[in-house]
N, C-alpha and C positions, 0 to 999 in steps of 0.2 A: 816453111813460114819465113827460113831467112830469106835475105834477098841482097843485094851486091849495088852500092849505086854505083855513080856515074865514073868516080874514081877510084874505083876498084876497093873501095871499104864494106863491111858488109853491115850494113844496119839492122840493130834486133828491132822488131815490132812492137810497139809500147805494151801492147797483154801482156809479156814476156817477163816485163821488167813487175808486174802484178805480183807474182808467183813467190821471188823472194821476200817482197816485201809482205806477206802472207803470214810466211811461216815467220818472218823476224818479230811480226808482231804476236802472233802466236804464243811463240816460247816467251816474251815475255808478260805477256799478259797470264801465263802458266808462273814463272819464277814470282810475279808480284804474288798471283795467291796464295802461292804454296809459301811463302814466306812470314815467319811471325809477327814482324810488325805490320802489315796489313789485318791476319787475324784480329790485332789488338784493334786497327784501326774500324773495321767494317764488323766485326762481330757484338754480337747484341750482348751484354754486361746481364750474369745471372746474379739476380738480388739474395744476396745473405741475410741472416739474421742476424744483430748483435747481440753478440755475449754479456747477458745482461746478469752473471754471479763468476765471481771469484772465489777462489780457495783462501779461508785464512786461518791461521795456525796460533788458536789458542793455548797456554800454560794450563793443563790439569790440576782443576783446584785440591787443595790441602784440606784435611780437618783435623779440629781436635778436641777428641773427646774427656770428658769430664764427669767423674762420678757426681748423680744426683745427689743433693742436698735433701735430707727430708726435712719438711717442714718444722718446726717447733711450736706451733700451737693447736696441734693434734693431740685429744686427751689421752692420757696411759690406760689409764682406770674404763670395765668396762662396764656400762651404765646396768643397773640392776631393774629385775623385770617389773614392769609396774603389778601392783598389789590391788586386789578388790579392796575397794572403802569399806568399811563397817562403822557400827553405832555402836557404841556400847549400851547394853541392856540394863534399865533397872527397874525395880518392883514397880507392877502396874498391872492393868490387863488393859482388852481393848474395846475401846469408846465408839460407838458408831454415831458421826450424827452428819445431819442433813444440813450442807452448806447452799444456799440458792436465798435469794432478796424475796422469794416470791413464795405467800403462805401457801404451808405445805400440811396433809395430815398429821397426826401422829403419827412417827414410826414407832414400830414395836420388834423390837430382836428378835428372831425364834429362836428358841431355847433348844439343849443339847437335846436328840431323840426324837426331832419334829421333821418328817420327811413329809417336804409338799406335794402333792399330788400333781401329776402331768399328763393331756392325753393329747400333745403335739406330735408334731414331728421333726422338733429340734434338738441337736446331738453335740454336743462337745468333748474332743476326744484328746488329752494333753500326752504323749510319747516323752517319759523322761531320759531317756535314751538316748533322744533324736534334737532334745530341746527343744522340744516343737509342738502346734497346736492347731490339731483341724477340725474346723468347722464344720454341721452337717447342716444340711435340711433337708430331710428324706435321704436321696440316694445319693446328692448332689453335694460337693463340694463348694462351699460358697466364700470360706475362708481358711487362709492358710498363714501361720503368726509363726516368728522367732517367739521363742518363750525362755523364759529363767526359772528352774525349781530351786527346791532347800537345798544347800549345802550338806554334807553329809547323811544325803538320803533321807531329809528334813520331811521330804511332799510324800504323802500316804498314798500307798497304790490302792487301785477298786474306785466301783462303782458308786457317784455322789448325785448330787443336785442341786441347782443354785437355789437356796433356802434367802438369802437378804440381796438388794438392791440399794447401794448407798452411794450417792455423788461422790463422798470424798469422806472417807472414814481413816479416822486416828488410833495410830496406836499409841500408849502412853508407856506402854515400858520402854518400848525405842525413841518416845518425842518423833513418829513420823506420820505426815500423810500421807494416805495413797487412796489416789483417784479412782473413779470408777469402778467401786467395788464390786465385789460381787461373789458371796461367802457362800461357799459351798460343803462343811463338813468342821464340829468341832475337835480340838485339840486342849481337850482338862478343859480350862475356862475362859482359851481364847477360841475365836474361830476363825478358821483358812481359809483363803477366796483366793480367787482371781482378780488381780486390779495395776493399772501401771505405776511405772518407775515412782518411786516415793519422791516424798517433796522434806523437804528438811528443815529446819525451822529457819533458817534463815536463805530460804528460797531455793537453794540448791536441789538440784536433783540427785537423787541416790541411785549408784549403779549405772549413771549412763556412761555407755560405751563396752557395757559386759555384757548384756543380753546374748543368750545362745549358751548360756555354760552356767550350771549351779551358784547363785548368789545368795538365793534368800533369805529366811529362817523360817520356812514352811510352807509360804504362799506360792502361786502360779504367778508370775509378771510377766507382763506385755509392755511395749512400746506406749507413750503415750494418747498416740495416735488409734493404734488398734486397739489398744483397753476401750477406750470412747467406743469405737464402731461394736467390739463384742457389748458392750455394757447397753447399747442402746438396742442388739439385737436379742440381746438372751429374754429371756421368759422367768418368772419365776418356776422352779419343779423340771426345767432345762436339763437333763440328764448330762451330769461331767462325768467320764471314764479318764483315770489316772495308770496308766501303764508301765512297763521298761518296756 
C-alpha cells in the first residue's frame, strides 16, 4: 500500500492514517464513560422519598401519689329498715255501707252461719305461703294477684265463699276504708274479706309498697287495681280456698 514518490520519500496512503485515529477515539470515548463524572452527567437521577418523621427524645414523666381523702358528708349511722305502718285499734266492730251517688237497694249483711248457695264455675284460691292469689273459671287460669294476709297467721285456712259485696266498707275499730269488698267468712263479730289497700282517713293509703308479705289483721288485700277487677268478677257463693 506504501509507495515512494518522486524524491525518494515514501508516502503513507490517507486510509492508513484512519486507523489510529479510530482507536484514539475509541479509548477515549471508553475513558469518558467509564468515568464518574459523566455517570453523574448522563445518568437518569433515581427519585427518593423524603423523610417525612424524626426521632425525638422526650423526659419520662413523673408522678405523684397521694393518699385519698374520704369524703366528709358521708353518714356514719346505718339507716334502719323501714317498718310496716299500722293503726292503732280501738273498740268498734265493722260497718259495711254502700258509697255510690246512685240509689241503691237495701243492703242487708249476712249474718255469722249463712253459706250462700253456688252452682258456677268460679274458684278463688289465696296461698298464704306464696302471698299469692289465683283466679279460676273452670279449668282456666284468668287471674293471677300479689296478695297480703294477717300478720301472725291472722287469715284462717279452709274452704269459704264470698257471702257480701260492698263498694267501699269501713271499718271502725281501725277508722279504715277498704275498697271493694268482698266478705268472705266471720271472725266473733267482725267479718273477713277480700278488698284493697285501705284508705285512711285522711286519704292515705295503708300498706302501699308491702303487698306480697303478711300486713293485715285478718283480711285478704289486693292492689287497688285488682281488688276492682276481682270485685267486679266474683259472684256471690264464689267458692274462696285459704291454704299454706
Amino acid at each position: 500500500m506504501n509507495s515512494s514518490s518522486s524524491n525518494g520519500r515514501f508516502r503513507v496512503h490517507p486510509v492508513l492514517w484512519l486507523i489510529p485515529l479510530f482507536m484514539v477515539l475509541s479509548l477515549g470515548i471508553f475513558f469518558v464513560a467509564a468515568s464518574p463524572a459523566s455517570a453523574a452527567i448522563f445518568s437518569t437521577p433515581t427519585p427518593t422519598q423524603e423523610n417525612l418523621w424524626a426521632y425525638v427524645d422526650f423526659p419520662k414523666p413523673t408522678y405523684t401519689v397521694t393518699a385519698a381523702v374520704p369524703p366528709t358528708d358521708v353518714p356514719t349511722s346505718t339507716p334502719e329498715a323501714t317498718s310496716i305502718p299500722e293503726v292503732t285499734p280501738t273498740p268498734g266492730q265493722m260497718v259495711m255501707a254502700i258509697i255510690d251517688d246512685t240509689p241503691v237497694p237495701t243492703y242487708v249483711a249476712p249474718q255469722p252461719g249463712d253459706v250462700p248457695s253456688y252452682g258456677g264455675s268460679k274458684y278463688i284460691l289465696v296461698d298464704i305461703s306464696e302471698q299469692h292469689m289465683y283466679v279460676y273459671e273452670g279449668d282456666a287460669l284468668v287471674y293471677s294477684f300479689v296478695a297480703s294476709t294477717g300478720m301472725n297467721n291472722a287469715t284462717r285456712v279452709g274452704t269459704f265463699a264470698v257471702q257480701s259485696k260492698i263498694p267501699n266498707a269501713y271499718g271502725s275499730t281501725w277508722n279504715i276504708w277498704m275498697p271493694s269488698w268482698l266478705g268472705i267468712y266471720w271472725s266473733g263479730g267482725l267479718e273477713n274479706g277480700i278488698h284493697a289497700l285501705p284508705i285512711l282517713p285522711n286519704g292515705a293509703t295503708l300498706w302501699a309498697g308491702f303487698l306480697g308479705r303478711p300486713v293485715s289483721y285478718g283480711c285478704v288485700v289486693l292492689g287497688s287495681y285488682e281488688a276492682q277487677v276481682l270485685y267486679d268478677w266474683a259472684e256471690i257463693g264464689t267458692p274462696v280456698e285459704i291454704q299454706w
